[in-house]
N, C-alpha and C positions, 0 to 999 in steps of 0.2 A: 679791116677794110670792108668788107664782104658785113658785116653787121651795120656798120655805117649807110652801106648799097641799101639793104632790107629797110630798114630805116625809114630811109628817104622813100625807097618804093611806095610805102606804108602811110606815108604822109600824103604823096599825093593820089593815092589811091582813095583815100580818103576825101581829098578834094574834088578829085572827080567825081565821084560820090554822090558830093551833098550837089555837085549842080545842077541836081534834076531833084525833085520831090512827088510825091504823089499822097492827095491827101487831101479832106476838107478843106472848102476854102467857103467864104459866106461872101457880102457886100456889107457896106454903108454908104445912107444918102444925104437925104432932107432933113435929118437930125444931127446931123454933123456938119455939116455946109457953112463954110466959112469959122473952123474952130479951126486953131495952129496945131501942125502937124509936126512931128519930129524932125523935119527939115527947116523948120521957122517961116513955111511956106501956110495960107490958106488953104485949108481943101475943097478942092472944086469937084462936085457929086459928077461933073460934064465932064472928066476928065481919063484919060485913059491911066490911076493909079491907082497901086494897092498899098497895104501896109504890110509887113514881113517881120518875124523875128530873126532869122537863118540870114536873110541877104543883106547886105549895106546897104543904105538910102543915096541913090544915084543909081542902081542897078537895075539895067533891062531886063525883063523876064517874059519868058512865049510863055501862055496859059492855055493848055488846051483841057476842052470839055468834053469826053468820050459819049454823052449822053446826046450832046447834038450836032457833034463833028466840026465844031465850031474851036477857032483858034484868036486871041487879041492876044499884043503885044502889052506890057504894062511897063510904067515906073515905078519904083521902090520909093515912097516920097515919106513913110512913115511905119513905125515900129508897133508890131500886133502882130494878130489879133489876141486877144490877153484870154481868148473863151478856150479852155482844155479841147483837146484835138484837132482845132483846126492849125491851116497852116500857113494861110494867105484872107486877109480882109481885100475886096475888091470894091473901085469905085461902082457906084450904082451905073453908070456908061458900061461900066467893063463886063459887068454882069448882065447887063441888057444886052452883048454884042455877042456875049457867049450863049446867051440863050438861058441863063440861069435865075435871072430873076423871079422867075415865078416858083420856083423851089428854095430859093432863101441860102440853104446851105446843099455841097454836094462836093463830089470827089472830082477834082482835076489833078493832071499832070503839070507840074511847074518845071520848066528849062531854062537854065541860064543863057541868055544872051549875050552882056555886056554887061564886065562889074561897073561898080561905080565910086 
């Protein structure tokens, strides 16, 4: 019983875990605009969405930017970013709200909101 307990602890320890990240996150805009996204949806660069490998596609996520104290809410609408070390693609919107655009790639904090 007591290993079975550990177990389970272990698991969702785990889960709790992963629903926050911290870690490179980049954007895409105007060259991607209007290509189908892992949802079978178009992507709209106006949009408040990222791509994720870690969260489901429907999943809310808080993105915060320690660099400019700046926070947007996103949708998980599509699967990425495929470039090593990052950990979230953001819509060019999202990027602009967070103040990150003009730096390309940089370090945020990701919090789960709402799976999807």
């Amino acid at each position: 019983m007591r290993l079975k307990t550990l177990i389970l602890l272990l698991l969702l320890g785990v889960t709790l875990c992963s629903a926050q990240q911290y870690g490179r996150a980049s954007f895409y805009g105007k060259k991607f605009q209007g290509h189908i996204m892992a949802n079978g949806q178009k992507f709209d660069r106006h949009a408040l969405t990222c791509a994720s490998r870690d969260f489901p596609l429907g999943t809310w996520l808080s993105v915060y930017y320690p660099r400019t104290g700046r926070k947007v809410n996103v949708l998980v609408t599509d699967k990425g970013p495929w470039v090593r070390g990052r950990i979230l693609d953001l819509s060019e919107h999202a990027a602009y709200v967070l103040g990150l655009h003009p730096y390309g790639v940089d370090l945020v904090f990701v919090t789960l909101i709402e799976g999807g």
